[in-house]
C-alpha positions as CSV (number, residue, x, y, z in Angstrom):
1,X,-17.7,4.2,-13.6
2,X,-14.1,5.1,-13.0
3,X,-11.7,3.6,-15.6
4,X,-9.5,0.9,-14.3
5,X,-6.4,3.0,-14.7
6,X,-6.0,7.0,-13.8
7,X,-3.3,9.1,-15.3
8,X,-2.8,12.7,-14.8
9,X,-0.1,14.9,-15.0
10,X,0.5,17.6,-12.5
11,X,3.7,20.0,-12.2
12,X,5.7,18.1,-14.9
13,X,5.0,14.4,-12.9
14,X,2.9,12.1,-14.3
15,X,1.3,9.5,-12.5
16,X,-0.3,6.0,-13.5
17,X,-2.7,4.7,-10.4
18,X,-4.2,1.5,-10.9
19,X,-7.5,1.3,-10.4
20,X,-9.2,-2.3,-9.8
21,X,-8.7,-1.3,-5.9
22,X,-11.7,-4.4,-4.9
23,X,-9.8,-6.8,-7.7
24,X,-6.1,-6.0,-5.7
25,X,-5.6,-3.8,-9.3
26,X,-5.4,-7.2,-11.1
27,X,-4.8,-6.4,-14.2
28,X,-8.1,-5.8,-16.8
29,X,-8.0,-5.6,-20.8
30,X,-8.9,-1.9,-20.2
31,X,-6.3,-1.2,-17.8
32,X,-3.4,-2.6,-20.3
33,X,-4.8,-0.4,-22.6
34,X,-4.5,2.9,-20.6
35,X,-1.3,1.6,-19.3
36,X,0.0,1.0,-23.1
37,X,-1.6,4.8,-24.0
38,X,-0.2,6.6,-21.1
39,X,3.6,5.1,-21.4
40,X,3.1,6.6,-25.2
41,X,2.1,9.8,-23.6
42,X,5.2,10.1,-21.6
43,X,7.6,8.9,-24.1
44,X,6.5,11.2,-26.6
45,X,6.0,14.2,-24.3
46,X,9.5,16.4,-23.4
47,X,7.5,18.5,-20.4
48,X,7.3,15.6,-18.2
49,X,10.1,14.9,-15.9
50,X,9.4,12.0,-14.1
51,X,6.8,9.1,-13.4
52,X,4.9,7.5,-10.5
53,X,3.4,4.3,-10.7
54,X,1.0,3.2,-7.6
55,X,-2.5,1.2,-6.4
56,X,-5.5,2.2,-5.3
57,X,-6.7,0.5,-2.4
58,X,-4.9,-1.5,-0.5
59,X,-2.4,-3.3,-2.5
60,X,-0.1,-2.4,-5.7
61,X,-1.1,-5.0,-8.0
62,X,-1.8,-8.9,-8.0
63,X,-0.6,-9.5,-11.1
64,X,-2.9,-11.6,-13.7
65,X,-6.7,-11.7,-12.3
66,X,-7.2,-15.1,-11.1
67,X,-10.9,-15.2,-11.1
68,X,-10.6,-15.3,-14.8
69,X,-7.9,-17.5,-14.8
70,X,-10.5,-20.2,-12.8
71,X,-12.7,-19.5,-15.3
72,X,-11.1,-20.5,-18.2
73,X,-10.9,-17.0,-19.8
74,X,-6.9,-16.0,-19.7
75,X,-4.9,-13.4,-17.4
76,X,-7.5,-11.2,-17.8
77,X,-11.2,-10.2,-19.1
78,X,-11.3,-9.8,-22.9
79,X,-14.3,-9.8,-25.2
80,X,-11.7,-11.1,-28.0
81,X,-10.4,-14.8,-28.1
82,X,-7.5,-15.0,-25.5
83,X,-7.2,-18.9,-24.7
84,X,-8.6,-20.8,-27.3
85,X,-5.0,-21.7,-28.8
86,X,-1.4,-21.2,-27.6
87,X,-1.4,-18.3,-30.7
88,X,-4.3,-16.7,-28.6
89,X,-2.2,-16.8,-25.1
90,X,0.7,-15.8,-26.5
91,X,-0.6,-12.7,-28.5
92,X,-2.5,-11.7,-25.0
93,X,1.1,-11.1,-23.4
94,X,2.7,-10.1,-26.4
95,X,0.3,-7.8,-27.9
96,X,-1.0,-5.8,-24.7
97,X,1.2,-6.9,-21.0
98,X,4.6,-7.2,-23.0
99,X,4.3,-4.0,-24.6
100,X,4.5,-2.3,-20.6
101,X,8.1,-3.3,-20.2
102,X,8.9,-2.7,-24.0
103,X,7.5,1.0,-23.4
104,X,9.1,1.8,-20.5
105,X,12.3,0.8,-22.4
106,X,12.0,4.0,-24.7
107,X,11.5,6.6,-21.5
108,X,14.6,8.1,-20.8
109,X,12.6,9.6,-17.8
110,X,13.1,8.4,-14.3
111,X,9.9,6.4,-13.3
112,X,9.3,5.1,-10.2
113,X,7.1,2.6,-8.5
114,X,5.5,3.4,-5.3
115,X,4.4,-0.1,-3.6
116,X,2.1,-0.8,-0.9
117,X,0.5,-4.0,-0.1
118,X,0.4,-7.1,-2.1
119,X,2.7,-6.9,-5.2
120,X,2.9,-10.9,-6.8
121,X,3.3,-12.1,-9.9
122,X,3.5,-10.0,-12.8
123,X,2.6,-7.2,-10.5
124,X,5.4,-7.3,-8.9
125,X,7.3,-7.4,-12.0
126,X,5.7,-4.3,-13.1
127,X,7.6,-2.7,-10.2
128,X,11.0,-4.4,-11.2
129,X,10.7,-2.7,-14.8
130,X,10.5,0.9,-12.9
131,X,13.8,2.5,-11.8
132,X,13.0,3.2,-8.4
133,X,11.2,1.5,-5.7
134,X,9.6,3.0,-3.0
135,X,7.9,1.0,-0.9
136,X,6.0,0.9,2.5
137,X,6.3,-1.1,5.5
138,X,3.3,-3.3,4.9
139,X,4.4,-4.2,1.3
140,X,4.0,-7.8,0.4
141,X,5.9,-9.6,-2.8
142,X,6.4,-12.6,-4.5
143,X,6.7,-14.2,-7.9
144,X,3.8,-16.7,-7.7
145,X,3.9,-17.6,-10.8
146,X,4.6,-21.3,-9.4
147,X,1.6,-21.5,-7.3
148,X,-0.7,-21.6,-10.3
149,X,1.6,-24.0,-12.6
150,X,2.8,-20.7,-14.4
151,X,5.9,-18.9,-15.7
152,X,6.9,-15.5,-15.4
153,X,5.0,-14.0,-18.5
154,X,6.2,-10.3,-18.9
155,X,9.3,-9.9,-17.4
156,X,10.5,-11.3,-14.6
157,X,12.7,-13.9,-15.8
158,X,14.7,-10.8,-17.2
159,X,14.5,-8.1,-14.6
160,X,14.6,-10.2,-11.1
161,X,17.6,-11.7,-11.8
162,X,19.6,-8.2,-12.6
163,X,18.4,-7.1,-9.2
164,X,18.5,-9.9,-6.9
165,X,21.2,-12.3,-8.7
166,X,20.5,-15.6,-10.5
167,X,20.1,-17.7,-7.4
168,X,18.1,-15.6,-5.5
169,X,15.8,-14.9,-8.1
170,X,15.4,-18.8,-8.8
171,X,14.7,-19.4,-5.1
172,X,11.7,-16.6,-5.7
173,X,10.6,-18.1,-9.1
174,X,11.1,-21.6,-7.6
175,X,9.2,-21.2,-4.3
176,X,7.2,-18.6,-5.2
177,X,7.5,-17.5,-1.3
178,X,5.9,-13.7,-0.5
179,X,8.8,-11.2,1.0
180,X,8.0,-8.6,3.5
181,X,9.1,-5.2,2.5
182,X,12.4,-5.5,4.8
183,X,13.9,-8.8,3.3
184,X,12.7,-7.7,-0.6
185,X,14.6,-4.2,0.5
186,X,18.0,-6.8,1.8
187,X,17.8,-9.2,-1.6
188,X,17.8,-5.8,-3.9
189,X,14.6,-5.6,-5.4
190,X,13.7,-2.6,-3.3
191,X,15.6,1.3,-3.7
192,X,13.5,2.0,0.1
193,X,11.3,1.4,2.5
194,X,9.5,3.6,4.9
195,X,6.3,4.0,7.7
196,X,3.0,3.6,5.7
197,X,1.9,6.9,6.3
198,X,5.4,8.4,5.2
199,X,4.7,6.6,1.5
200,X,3.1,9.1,-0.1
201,X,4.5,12.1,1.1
202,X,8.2,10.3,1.2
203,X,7.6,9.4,-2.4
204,X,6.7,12.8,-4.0
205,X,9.5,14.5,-2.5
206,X,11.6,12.5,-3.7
207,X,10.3,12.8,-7.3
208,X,10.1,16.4,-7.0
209,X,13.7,16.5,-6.5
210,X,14.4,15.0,-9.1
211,X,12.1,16.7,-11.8
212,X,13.8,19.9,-10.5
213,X,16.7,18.6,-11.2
214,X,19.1,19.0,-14.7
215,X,16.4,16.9,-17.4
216,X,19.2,16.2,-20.2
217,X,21.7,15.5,-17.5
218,X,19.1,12.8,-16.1
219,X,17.6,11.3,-18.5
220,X,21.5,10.4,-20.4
221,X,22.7,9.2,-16.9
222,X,19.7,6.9,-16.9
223,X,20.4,5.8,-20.7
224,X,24.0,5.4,-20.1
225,X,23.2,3.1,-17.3
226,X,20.6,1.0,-19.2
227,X,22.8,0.6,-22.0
228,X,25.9,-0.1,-20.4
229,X,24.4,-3.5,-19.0
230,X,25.2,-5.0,-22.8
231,X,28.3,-2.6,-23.4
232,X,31.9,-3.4,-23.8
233,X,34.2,-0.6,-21.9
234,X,35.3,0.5,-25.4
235,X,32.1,1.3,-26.7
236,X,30.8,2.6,-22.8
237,X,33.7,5.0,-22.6
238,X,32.9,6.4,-26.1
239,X,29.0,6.7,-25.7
240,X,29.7,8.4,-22.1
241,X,31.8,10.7,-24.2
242,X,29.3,11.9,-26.4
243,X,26.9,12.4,-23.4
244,X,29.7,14.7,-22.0
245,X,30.3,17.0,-24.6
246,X,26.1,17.3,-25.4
247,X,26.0,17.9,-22.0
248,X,28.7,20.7,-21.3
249,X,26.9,22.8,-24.1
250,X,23.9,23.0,-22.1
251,X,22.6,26.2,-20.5
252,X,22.3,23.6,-17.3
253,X,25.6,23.1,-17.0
254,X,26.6,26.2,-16.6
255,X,23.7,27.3,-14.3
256,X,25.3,24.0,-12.1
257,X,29.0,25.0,-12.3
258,X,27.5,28.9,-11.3
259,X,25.4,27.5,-8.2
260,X,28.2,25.5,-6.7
261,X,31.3,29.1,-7.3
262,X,27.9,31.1,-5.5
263,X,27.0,28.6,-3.0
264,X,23.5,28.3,-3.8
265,X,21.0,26.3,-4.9
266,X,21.2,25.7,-8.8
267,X,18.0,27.1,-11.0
268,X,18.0,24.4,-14.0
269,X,16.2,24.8,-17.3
């Protein structure tokens, strides 16, 4: 039996495939798990550069399983009591799902999500907590929430709102209408979109360029950034300054002012 989530790392790029490819990668207790231990793995691990986050099968992720859901069981399979109380609900977002979004909070790395498929519900959140979308023709989304009587549960409140605006991301939350890959690409919530059988190929060029790229110089852009969302100037302008002067005593910046005087391409560290 193959787990329900694969993660291997592979010239400084890791990747996290989900792995419930006949359940739409709805989410199990097991793949949570893996998810939890591999985001800990990549936080705590300087050699790799960047992330990729995709499906098996033929969609990204659905989101909660909703087999379970009719059956009275919670958002997802568990041995352990996950619905007998409100307590037990809450602790099965807050002490497994939750901890996804909370995670990639601490990775300074660039991660992106590579989407194909159906994305809904809190699977499509999983791909607003990543940095980058990449996405294919054929991609699907929607927070469906609504359609079950639910609310969004590990994110999406916080995340489609920042990307889409307040009243667009009501009118999602609201309606809980599915996007094709062109309008979620025109509301925001998607970085591109390209042919389905460009996806995979279009998506790991892109990350290689970007693991080749300067690793300090990346990783405190993407902090800054982050940050600066619940920054005042003041204290933006003086963070940005410490970045600066860490940065210029790196070999990589001086590699990167050498490339550009020789007109070639830079060799970073």
């Amino acid at each position: 039996m193959m787990p329900d989530l694969l993660f291997t790392v592979e010239n400084d790029i890791a990747k996290i495939i989900l792995n419930r490819p006949k359940a739409m990668n709805a989410f199990s207790e097991e793949m949570i798990d893996l998810w939890i231990d591999a985001l800990q793995t990549i936080r705590d691990t300087d050699e790799i550069r960047a992330v990729i986050v995709k499906g098996n099968g033929k969609s990204f992720c659905s989101g909660g399983d909703i087999k379970e859901m009719a059956a009275g069981k919670g958002f997802y399979y568990s041995e352990e009591d996950r619905v007998s109380t409100g307590l037990a609900r809450k602790n099965s977002l807050w002490k497994k799902v939750q901890r996804v979004p909370l995670l990639l909070e601490e990775i300074d790395k660039p991660v992106i999500a590579q989407l194909h498929g159906a994305a809904f519900g809190a699977g499509l959140d999983m791909a607003l907590m990543c940095d980058i979308r990449i996405a294919s023709e054929d991609a699907i989304v929607a927070e469906s929430y609504v359609k079950v009587g639910l609310v969004p549960g590990d994110g999406g409140a916080y995340f489609l709102p920042r990307l889409a605006g307040i009243d667009q991301a009501l009118d999602m939350l609201w309606t809980g209408k599915a996007l094709s890959a062109s309008e979620a690409k025109e509301k925001g919530l998607l970085t591109y979109v390209v042919p389905e059988d460009e996806l995979e190929t279009f998506t790991e060029n892109y990350v290689k360029k970007i693991a080749e790229g300067p690793q300090a110089s990346i990783r405190l852009i993407k902090r800054a950034v982050y940050q600066n969302q619940t920054m005042s100037l003041r204290a933006s302008l003086d963070m940005i300054s410490s970045s600066m002067a860490i940065a210029t005593e790196l070999e990589d910046y001086q590699e990167g002012v050498r490339s550009v005087i020789e007109k070639r391409k830079p060799n970073f560290n």
